[in-house]
C-alpha positions as CSV (number, residue, x, y, z in Angstrom):
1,X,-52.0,23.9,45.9
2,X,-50.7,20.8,43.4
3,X,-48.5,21.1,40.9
4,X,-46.2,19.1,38.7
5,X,-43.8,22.3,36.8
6,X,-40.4,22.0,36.2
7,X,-38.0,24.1,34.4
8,X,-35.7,27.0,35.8
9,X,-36.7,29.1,38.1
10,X,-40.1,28.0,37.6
11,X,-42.7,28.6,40.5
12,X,-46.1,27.9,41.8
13,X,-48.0,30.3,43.9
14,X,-51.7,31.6,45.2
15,X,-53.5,35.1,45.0
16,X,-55.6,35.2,48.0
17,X,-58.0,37.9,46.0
18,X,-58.6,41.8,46.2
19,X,-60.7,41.1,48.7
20,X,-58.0,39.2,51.7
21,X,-54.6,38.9,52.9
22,X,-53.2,35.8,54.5
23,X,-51.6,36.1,57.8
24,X,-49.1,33.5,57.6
25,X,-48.2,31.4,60.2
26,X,-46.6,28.1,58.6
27,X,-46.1,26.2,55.4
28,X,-46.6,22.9,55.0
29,X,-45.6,21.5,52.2
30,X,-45.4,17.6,50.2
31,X,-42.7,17.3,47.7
32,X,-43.1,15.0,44.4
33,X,-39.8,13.4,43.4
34,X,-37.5,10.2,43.6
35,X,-34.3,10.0,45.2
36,X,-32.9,11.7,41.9
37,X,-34.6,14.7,42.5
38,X,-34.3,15.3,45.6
39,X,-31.1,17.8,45.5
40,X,-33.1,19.7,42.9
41,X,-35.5,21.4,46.2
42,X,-32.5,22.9,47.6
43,X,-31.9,26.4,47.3
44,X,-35.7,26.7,46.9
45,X,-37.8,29.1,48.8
46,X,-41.0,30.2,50.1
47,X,-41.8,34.0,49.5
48,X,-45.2,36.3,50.0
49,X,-45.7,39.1,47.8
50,X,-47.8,42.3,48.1
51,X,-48.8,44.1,45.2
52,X,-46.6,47.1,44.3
53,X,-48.2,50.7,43.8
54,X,-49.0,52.3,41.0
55,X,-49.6,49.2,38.9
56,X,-48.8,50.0,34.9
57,X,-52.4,47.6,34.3
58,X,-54.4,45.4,35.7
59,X,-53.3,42.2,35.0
60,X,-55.5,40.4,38.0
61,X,-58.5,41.1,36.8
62,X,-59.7,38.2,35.2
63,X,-63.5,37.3,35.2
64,X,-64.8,34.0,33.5
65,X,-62.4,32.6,31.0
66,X,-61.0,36.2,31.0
67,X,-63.7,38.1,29.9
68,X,-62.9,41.3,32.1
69,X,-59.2,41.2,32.0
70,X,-58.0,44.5,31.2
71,X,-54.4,43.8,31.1
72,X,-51.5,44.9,28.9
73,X,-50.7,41.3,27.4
74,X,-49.7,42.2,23.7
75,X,-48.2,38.8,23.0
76,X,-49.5,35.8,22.7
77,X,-48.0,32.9,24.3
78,X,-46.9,31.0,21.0
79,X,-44.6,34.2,21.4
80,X,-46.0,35.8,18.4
81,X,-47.0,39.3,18.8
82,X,-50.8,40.5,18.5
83,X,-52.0,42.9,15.9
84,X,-54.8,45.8,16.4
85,X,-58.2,44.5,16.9
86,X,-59.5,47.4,14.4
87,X,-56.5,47.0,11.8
88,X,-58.1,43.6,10.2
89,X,-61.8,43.1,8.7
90,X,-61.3,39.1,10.4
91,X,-62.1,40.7,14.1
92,X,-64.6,44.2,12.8
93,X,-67.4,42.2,14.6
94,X,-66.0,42.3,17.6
95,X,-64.9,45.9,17.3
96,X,-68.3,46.7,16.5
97,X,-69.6,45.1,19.9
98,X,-66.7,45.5,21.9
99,X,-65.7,49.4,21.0
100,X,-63.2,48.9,24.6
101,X,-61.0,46.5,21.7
102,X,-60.3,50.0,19.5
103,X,-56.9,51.4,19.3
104,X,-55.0,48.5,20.9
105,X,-53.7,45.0,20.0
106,X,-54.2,43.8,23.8
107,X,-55.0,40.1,24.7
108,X,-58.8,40.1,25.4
109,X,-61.2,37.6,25.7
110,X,-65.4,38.8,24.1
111,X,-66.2,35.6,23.1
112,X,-66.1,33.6,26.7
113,X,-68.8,30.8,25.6
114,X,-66.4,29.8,22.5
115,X,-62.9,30.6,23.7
116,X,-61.6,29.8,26.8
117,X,-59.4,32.3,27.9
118,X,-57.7,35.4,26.6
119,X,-56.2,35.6,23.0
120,X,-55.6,37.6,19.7
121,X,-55.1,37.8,16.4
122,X,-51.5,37.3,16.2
123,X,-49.0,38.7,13.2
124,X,-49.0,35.2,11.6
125,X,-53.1,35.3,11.3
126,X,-53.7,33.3,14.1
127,X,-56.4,33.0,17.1
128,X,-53.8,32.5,19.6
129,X,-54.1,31.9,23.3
130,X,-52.9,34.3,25.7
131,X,-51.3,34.4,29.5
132,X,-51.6,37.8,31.5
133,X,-48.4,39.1,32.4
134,X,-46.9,39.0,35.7
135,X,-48.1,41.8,37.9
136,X,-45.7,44.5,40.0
137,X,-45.2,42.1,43.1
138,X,-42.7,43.0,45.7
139,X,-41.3,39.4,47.2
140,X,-39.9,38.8,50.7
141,X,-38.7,35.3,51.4
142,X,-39.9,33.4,54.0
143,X,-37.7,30.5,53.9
144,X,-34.5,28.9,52.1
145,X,-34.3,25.1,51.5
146,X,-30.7,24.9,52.9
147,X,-31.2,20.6,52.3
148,X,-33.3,17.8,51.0
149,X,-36.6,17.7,51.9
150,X,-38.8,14.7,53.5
151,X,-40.5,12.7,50.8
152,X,-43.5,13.1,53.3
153,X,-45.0,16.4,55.0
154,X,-42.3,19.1,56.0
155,X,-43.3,22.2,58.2
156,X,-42.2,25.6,58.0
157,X,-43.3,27.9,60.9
158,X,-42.4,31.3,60.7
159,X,-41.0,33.6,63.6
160,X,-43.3,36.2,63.2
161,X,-46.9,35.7,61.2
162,X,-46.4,37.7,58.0
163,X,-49.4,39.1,55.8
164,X,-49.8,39.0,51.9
165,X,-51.8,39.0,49.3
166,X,-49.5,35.9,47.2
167,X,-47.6,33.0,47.9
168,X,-45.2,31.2,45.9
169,X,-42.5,28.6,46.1
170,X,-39.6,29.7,43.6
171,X,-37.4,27.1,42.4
172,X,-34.3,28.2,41.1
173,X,-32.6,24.5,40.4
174,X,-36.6,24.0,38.3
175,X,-38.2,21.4,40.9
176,X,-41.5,22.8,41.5
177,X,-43.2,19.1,41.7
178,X,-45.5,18.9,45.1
179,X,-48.0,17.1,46.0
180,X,-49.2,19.9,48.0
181,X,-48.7,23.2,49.6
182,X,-50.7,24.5,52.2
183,X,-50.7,28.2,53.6
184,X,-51.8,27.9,57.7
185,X,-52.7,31.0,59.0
186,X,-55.9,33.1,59.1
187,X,-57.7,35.5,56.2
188,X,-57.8,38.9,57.0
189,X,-60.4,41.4,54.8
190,X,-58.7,44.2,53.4
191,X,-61.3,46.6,54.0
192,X,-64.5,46.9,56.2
193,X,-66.8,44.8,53.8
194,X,-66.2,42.4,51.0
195,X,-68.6,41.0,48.7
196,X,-68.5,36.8,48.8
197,X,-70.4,34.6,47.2
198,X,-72.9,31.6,49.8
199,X,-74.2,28.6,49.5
200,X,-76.1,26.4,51.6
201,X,-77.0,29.8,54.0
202,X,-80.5,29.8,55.0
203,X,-82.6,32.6,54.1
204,X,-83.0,34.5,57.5
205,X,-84.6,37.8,58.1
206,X,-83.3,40.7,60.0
207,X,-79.9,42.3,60.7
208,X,-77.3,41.1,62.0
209,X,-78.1,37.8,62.2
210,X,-75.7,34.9,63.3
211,X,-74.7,32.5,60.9
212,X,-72.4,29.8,60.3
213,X,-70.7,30.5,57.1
214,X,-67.1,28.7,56.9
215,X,-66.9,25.8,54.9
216,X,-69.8,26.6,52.7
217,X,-68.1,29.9,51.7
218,X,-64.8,28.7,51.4
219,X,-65.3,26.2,49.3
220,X,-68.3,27.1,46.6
221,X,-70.5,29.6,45.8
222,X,-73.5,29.9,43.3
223,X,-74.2,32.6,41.0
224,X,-76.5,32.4,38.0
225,X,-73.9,32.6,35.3
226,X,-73.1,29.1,33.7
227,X,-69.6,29.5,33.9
228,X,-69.0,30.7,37.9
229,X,-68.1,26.5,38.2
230,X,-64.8,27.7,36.4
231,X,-64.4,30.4,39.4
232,X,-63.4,30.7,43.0
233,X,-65.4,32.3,45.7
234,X,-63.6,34.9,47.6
235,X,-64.2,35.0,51.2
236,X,-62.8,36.9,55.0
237,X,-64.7,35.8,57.9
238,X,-65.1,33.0,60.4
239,X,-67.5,30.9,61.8
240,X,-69.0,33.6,64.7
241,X,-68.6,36.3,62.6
242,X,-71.3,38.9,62.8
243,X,-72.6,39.5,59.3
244,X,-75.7,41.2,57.5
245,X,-76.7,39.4,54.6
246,X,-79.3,40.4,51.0
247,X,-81.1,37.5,49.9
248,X,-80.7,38.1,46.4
249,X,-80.4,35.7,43.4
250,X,-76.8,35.0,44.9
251,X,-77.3,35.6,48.7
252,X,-74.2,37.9,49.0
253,X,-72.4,39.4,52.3
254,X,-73.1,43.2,52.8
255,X,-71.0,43.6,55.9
256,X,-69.2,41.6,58.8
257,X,-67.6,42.2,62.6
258,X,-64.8,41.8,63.1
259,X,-63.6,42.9,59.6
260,X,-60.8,39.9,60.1
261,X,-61.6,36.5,59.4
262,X,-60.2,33.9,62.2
263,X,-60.8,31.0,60.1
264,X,-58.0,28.9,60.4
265,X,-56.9,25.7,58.6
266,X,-54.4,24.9,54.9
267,X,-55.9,26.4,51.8
C-alpha cells in the first residue's frame, strides 16, 4: 500500500477479497513526513477487520468501474443527494436497459465505457460521482503508536498471527502519509475452491497437475474484457499447491490442496 491522506482520523487500508483472509504475522511499514510531522503518527494504529453479519447491502461488490456494485450509496460525494433513476426523462434510457435502476435513487454505474465509476443524477441535475459506503466491519487493533516512528522501515510483529479479511492504519491525529505498508503473513482461501484469474500458466492436460503459480497469479491476470487492466486478480495458493485447472479463454483455477495458501512475502 502507498498513500499520501491527511485529514482527521483519516485511514488507509486493504480488502484481501471474498475469496482470502490474511494471516497476519507482522507490519512493516515506511512513514512519509519531515521532522514536523513526525508527532502526528502517534496515537496511530494498525487494526484488521472482518466483515460483520448480516450486511444491510453489498457495498464490496464492485466490478469494472463499478459496474456491479449493488450498494446502498444514495449520495453522491459532492454531498448532494441522488434522485430516482425512473423520476426524470434525462436517465429513461437507462431505465429502459437497466430495469435493476427502477424504484431507487442508488449510486450505480451502466455506462462503465463512458463513466468511470459509480454516480447519479443528483437533486441539483448533475452527473455526479459516487463513493460506496463503508461496509459493517468489526475492527480489532493490532498495534498503538505509543512514539515517533523511524523515518525508514519500522516492524510490527504480532504475538499471535491474527486472520482478516481488511487491514487499515487509522490515524486519529490525520497523518496517514507512507511510503508503504506491507502485510507479512500468508493468504488463506475461505472456502475449498476460489476462482483466480492466470497468466503465463502453460496449457497442460490432465488432473491434478503441478504447477507453479505464485508470482504470475499474484500479480496479473488476463481476461478478455478491455477494462480487467483496471482490476486485481484475487488469488489463495502457493507455489506446490495441488491444483486442477480449465483451459478456457481465461485459464481459471477449479480447485486446489491444501485449501490454504502458504505464500509468503508483503503485499
Amino acid at each position: 500500500l502507498t498513500a499520501g491522506t491527511t485529514g482527521a482520523s483519516c485511514h488507509i487500508g486493504l480488502d484481501f477479497g471474498a475469496e482470502t483472509n490474511a494471516r497476519i504475522e507482522e507490519i512493516r511499514f515506511h512513514p512519509l513526513y519531515d521532522a514536523i510531522e513526525a508527532d502526528m503518527y502517534i496515537n496511530s494504529r494498525f487494526e484488521a477487520g472482518v466483515l460483520q453479519s448480516p450486511q444491510p447491502c453489498d457495498e464490496l461488490t464492485y466490478g469494472w468501474r463499478g459496474d456491479e456494485y449493488r450498494g446502498c450509496q444514495d449520495t453522491a460525494a459532492s454531498g448532494h443527494k441522488c434522485v430516482g433513476w425512473d423520476s426524470t426523462s434525462h436517465l429513461g434510457s437507462y431505465v429502459q436497459r437497466f430495469p435493476e435502476l427502477s424504484g431507487h435513487s442508488y449510486c450505480r454505474n451502466p455506462a462503465p465505457h463512458s463513466k468511470r465509476t459509480i454516480w447519479c443524477r443528483t437533486e441539483r441535475g448533475w452527473h455526479e460521482e459516487c463513493v460506496p459506503k463503508m461496509p459493517s466491519i468489526e475492527w480489532t487493533t493490532l498495534h498503538t503508536l505509543s512514539k515517533k516512528p523511524r523515518m525508514l522501515w519500522n516492524t510490527i510483529t504480532l504475538d499471535e498471527p491474527v486472520t482478516a479479511r481488511f487491514v487499515r492504519a487509522v490515524s486519529p491525529p490525520g497523518n496517514c502519509r507512507f511510503t508503504e505498508i506491507q502485510v507479512i503473513g500468508q493468504l488463506i482461501a475461505t472456502g475449498s475452491s476460489c476462482s483466480v484469474a492466470v497468466r503465463n500458466v502453460r496449457r497442460a492436460p490432465g488432473q491434478g497437475t503441478r504447477i507453479d503459480l505464485g508470482r504470475p497469479l499474484w500479480r496479473w491476470g488476463v481476461h478478455p474484457n478491455a477494462g480487467f487492466d483496471e482490476l486485481a486478480s484475487s488469488w489463495a495458493t502457493s507455489s506446490d499447491a495441488l491444483v486442477t485447472f480449465s483451459t478456457a479463454i481465461t485459464p481459471t483455477i477449479e480447485s486446489m490442496e491444501p485449501t490454504n495458501g502458504t505464500a509468503r512475502g508483503g503485499t
